[in-house]
Structure formats: structure tokens, C-alpha cells
C-alpha positions in Angstrom: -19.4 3.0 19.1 -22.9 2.9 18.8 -25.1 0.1 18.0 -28.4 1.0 15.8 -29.5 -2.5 15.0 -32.5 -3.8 16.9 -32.0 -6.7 18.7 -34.1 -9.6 19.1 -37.0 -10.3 21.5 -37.2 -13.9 20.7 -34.5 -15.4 22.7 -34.8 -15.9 26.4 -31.8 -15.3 29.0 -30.7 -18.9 29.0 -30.6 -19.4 25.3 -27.7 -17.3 23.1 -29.3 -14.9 20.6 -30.9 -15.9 17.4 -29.3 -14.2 15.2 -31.3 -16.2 11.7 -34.8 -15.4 13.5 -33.8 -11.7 13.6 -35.4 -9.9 10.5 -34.6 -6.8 11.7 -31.0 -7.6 12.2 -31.1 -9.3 9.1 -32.1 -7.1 6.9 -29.7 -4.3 8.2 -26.6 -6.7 8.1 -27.2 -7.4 4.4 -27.7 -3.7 3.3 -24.9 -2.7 1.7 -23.2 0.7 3.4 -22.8 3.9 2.3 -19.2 5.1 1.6 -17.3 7.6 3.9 -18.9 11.2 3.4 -16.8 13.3 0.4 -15.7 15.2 3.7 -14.1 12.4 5.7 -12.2 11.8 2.6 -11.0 15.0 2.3 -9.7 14.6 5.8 -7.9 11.5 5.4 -6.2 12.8 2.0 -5.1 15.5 4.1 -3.7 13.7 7.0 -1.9 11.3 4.4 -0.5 14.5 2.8 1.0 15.5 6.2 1.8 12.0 7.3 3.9 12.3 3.6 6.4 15.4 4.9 6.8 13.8 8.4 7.6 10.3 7.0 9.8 11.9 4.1 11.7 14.0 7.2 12.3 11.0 9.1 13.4 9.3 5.6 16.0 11.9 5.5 18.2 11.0 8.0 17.6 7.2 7.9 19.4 8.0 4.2 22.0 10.5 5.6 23.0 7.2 8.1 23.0 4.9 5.3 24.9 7.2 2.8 27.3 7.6 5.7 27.7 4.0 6.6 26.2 5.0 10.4 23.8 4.3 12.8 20.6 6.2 12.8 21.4 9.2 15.9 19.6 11.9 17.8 21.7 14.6 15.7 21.0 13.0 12.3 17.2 13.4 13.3 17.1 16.9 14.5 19.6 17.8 11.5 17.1 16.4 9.0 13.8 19.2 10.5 16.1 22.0 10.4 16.4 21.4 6.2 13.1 21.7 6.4 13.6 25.5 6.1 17.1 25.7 5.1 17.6 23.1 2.2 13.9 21.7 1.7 15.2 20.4 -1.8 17.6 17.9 -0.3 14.5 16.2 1.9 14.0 14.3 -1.6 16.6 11.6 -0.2 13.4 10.6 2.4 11.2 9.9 -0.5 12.1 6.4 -1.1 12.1 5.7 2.8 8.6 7.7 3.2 6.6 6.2 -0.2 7.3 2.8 1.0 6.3 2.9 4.7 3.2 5.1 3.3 2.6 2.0 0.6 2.9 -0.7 3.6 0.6 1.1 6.0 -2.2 2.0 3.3 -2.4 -1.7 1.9 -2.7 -2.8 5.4 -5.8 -0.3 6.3 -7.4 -1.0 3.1 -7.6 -4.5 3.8 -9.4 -3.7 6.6 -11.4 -1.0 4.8 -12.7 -3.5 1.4 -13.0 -6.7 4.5 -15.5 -4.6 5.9 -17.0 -3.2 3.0 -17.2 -7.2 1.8 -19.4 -8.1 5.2 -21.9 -4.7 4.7 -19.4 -2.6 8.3 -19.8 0.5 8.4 -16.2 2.2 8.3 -14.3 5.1 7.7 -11.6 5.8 5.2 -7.8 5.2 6.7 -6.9 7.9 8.9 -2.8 8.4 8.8 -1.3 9.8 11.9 1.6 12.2 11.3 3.9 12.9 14.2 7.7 13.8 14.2 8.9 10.6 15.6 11.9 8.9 14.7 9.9 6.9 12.0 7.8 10.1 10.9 4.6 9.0 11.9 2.3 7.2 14.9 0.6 4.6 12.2 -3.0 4.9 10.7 -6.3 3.2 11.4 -9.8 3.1 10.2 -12.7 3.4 12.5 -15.4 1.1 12.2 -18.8 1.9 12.8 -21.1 -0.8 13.1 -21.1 -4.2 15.0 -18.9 -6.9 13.3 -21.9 -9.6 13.8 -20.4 -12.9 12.7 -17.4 -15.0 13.9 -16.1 -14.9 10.0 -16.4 -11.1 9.9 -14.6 -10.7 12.7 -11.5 -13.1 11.3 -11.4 -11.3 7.8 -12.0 -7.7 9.1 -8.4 -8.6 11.3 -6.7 -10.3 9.4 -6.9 -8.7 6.3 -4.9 -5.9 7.3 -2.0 -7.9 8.3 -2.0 -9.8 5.1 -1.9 -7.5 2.9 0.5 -4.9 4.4 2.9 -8.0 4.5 2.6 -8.4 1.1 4.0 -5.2 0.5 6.6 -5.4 3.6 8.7 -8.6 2.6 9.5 -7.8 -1.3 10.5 -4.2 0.1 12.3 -6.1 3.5 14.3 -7.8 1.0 15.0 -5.4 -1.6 16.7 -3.5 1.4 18.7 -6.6 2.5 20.0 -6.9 -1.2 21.0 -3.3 -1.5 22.2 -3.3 2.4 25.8 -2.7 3.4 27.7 -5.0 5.8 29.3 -2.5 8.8 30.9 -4.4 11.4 30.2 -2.9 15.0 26.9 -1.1 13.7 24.7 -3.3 16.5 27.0 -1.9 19.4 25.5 0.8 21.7 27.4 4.1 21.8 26.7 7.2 22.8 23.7 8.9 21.0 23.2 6.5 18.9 19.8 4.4 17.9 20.3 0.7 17.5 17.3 -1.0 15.7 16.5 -4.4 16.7 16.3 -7.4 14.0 12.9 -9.2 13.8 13.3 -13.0 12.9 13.0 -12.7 9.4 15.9 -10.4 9.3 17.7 -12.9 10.8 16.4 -16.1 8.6 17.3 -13.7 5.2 20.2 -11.9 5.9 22.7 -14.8 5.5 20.6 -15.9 2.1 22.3 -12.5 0.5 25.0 -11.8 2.7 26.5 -14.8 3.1 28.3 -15.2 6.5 26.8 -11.6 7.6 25.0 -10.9 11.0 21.6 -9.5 10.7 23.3 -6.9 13.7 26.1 -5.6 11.1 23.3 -5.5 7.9 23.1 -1.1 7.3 19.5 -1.5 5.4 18.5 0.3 2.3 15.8 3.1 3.5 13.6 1.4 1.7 14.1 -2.0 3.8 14.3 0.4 7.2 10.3 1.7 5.6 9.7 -2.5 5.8 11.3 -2.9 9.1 9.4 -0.1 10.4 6.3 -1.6 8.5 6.8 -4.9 10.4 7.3 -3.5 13.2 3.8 -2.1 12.8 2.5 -5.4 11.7 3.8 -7.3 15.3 2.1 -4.5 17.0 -1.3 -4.9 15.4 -1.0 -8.9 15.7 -0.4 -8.7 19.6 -3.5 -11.4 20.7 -5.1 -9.6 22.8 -8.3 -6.8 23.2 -9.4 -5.2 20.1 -6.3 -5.3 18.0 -6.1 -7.4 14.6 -4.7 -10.1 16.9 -7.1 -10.4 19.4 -10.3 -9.8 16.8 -8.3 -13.3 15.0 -8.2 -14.9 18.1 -11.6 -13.9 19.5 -12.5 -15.6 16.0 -11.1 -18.7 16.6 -11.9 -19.1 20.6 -13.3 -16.5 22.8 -11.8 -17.8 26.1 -8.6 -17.9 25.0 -9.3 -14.3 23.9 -10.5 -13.8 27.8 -7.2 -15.6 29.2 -5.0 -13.9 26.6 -5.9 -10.2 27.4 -5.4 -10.6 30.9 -1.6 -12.5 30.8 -0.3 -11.1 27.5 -0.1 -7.0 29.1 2.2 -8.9 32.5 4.3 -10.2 29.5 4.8 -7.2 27.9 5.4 -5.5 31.2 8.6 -8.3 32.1 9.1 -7.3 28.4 9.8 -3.4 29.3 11.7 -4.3 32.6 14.1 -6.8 30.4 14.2 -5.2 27.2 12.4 -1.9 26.1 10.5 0.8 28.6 7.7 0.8 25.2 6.4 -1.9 26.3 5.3 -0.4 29.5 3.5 1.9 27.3 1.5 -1.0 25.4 0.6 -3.2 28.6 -1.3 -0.1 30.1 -3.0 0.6 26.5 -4.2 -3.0 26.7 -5.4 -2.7 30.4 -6.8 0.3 29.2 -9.0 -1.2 26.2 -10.2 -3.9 28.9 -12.8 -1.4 30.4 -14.1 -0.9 26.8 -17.6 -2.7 25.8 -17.2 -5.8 23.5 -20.1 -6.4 21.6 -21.5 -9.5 21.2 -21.1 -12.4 18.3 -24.5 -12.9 16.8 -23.1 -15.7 13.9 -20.6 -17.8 16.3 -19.9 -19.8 13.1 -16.3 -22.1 13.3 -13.7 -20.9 11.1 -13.6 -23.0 7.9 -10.3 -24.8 6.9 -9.2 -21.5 4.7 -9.8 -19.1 7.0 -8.1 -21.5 9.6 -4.9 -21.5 7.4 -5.0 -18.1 7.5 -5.0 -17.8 11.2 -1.7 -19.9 11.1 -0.3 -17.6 9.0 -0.8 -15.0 10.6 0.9 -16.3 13.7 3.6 -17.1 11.8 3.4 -13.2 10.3 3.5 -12.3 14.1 6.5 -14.7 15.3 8.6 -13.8 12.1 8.0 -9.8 12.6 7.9 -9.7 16.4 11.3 -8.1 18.4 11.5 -7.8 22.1 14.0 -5.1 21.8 13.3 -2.9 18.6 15.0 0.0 20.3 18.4 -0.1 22.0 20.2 3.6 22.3 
């Protein structure tokens, strides 16, 4: 990522940058930016189009399992691209399951998107990713293209996107807990077959309306396996650590905790993949990785005020609530 503002030559080496003496940067901070190019949007409504018929696949056989009172399975999954050319009209039954994850994900990048229109950041449109995963797709992301300058704009540009999707998560979460059906032995390994771990808040609402039922025997609605999936997403994002929405919230609120919590949090996720899932192998190295990557400075190291310090809460209590050391057991 570039940096095109000028910086200051009035602050000496001992002394932390001036950011209110800084006309330049000033100016160019409060300059409101030009939207995305007609092309880049053209792009993104594409790759939403084609994130769509990967996500409404994968739908498919999360509703074949539920219609069939099974576990999600390997056979299900491949079953579900081959009517892809031989009954494409019965790949409706992944709409409900593909709409919803689709809704979750774009309400979370465009509360990055209008956070960083809001502070005058340059950023792209929401790029979706489609991929023929299990869940149809590897997530979406915007790309931000100018410094984030102030300790505020950092907090907001994070943690809107986590907000927001969450809004849309939890009503969905628990219409799929309502309409979910209670099969004993579903949470037991067998062969090819896909357990999906229960986050906490599975666990906190599945006895509200299934009384006496285990959050392991709950069959979810597709449209509460697009939440799960969604908050899935959501613990992901909220990991404290590097450039993620967590770490930019926790950069916000103290930078040497953001220091100490990128260098321990990838060794937990590692004893994570040796105790629970291999994934997490996967996401240690990515945040070792993004370690090497510059970090541009906080001109505006302004404290949080008591709102946006509420917010911070909540959001750790978004990340505790959604969070699952084994989302995958086969």
C-alpha cells in the first residue's frame, strides 16, 4: 500500500509527529475520496455473481442433509456440483443457505466500506471470493488504500465490519435454531462425515428453544448453517492480532498489547491445531506471515472515548460468543 501524503518536516526524532501542524496532511485527510472506478465495480458485481452459484452449490447439500435429517458428508458435497449439469433446477434448495451467508458477509464489508468513507480512506468496493469449499466461498474483503491516520479511524474502520455482519448473523442464527431439528447422535464422528462445531452462543440459545436439547444434536435450518458459517467468519476477523479487525481494535485501544498479542496469539492457535483442528496451523503461519508487512504509523493517537470503548467490549464479547476451537471434526 502506498502512502502519497507528505509527511511533516517539523518534528524532530525525539518528538512523535505533529500531525495538527501538518497542513499538507491535513488538507488531504479531510478531502473527501473519490468512489471506486465504475470498473472496479463491475468486478466486484461479478465476483458476487460467482461467489452466488458457489455459495448456492454448497447450500445444496447443507439442505439435502437437513431434509434428510443427516450430517453434512463428503458425498452430499460432490453430489450437489454434479447437478450443476444434470439437474441445475433443483440447486434452488441452496438459495436460502447462499442469500443469507451473501447478506452476512456484505453487511460486514460495507461497514468497513461507509467507516472508511466516514474518515475520507480511500477503499475499494467488497471483493467476494468464490471457491468450491464446503461453505461455497473463501470470504470477501475490501482493500484500503490510504493510511488510516487516527487512533478513532482505526477503531471504527475494524469494528464496523463485525458489528454489522452480526447484526445480520444472530436474527438469522436464531431463526435456524427455531426451525432446527433435534437428532440424537448427529455430533458423533463417523465415517465421512462433517461434524460442525457449536460456537458459545449456540450453546447459550439452543436450550431457550429446544428445551433440554444439546447444541451437538440441534440439525440447523440452512439458513442458521449460512449464520454459523457467518460467525465463523466473524471469530476469524476478530482474532487480536496483525491487521485483522481484531488487531486494528486492539492496536486502537493499546499498541503494546497489539505488539505482545501478535507474537503469543499465532503459538496459541498453533497448540490450537495440535489439540483441536490442523486450520489453525494454517492461520498461525498467515499471522507470522503478516508480521513482516509495514505498519504505518498513528498520526492522531487520540484515546478511545467511552462509546467507542463500549464498543470494544462488545466486540470481545462478539469474539468469545462466536469463537470455536474445533469448528471442524470429520
Amino acid at each position: 500500500m502506498s502512502n502519497s501524503f507528505p509527511s511533516s518536516t517539523t518534528t524532530t526524532a525525539a518528538a512523535p509527529p505533529d500531525w495538527r501542524a501538518d497542513a499538507a496532511w491535513h488538507s488531504s485527510a479531510v478531502r473527501v475520496p473519490r468512489r471506486p472506478s465504475v470498473k472496479s465495480l463491475l468486478l466486484a458485481c461479478l465476483l458476487f455473481l460467482l461467489t452466488l452459484c458457489t455459495c448456492v452449490v454448497a447450500g445444496t447439500h447443507f439442505s439435502v442433509a437437513y431434509a434428510h435429517n443427516e450430517a453434512v458428508s463428503w458425498d452430499e458435497f460432490i453430489r450437489a456440483f454434479a447437478l450443476v449439469y444434470r439437474h441445475p433446477l433443483a440447486l434452488a434448495a441452496g438459495l436460502p443457505f447462499a442469500l443469507t451467508l451473501l447478506a452476512i458477509l456484505l453487511a460486514h464489508e460495507l461497514g468497513h466500506f461507509f467507516a472508511c468513507r466516514y474518515h475520507h480512506i480511500h477503499s475499494s468496493y467488497p471483493f467476494f471470493i468464490p471457491f468450491p469449499t464446503l461453505i461455497g466461498t473463501l470470504g470477501a474483503f475490501i482493500l484500503i488504500r490510504s493510511p488510516i491516520r487516527t487512533t478513532r479511524a482505526l477503531f471504527d474502520v475494524g469494528a464496523s465490519g463485525p458489528l454489522v455482519g452480526v447484526l445480520v448473523a444472530v436474527p438469522a442464527l436464531v431463526y435456524g435454531i427455531v426451525h432446527a431439528k433435534v437428532v440424537p447422535g448427529l455430533g458423533i464422528p463417523a465415517e465421512n462425515k462433517i461434524i460442525l462445531g457449536a460456537p458459545l452462543i449456540l450453546h447459550l440459545l439452543a436450550p431457550v428453544f429446544h428445551h433440554g436439547a444439546s447444541a451437538a444434536d440441534l440439525l440447523l435450518h440452512p439458513v442458521g448453517r449460512a449464520a454459523w458459517v457467518g460467525l465463523f467468519a466473524t471469530s476469524l476477523n476478530l482474532l487480536p492480532a496483525a491487521q485483522l479487525d481484531g488487531g486494528h481494535i486492539l492496536r486502537s485501544v493499546s499498541q503494546r498489547a497489539h505488539r505482545f498479542s501478535s507474537i503469543l496469539l499465532p503459538l496459541l492457535l498453533a497448540f490450537l491445531g495440535f489439540r483441536y483442528w490442523p486450520g489453525w496451523y494454517v492461520w498461525a503461519a498467515l499471522l507470522l506471515g503478516i508480521r513482516f508487512l509495514r505498519t504505518l504509523p498513528i498520526y492522531n493517537p487520540e484515546p478511545l472515548d467511552s462509546r467507542r470503548r463500549a464498543a470494544a467490549v462488545l466486540s470481545l464479547l462478539i469474539f468469545l460468543l462466536s469463537f470455536m476451537p474445533a469448528p471442524f471434526l470429520e
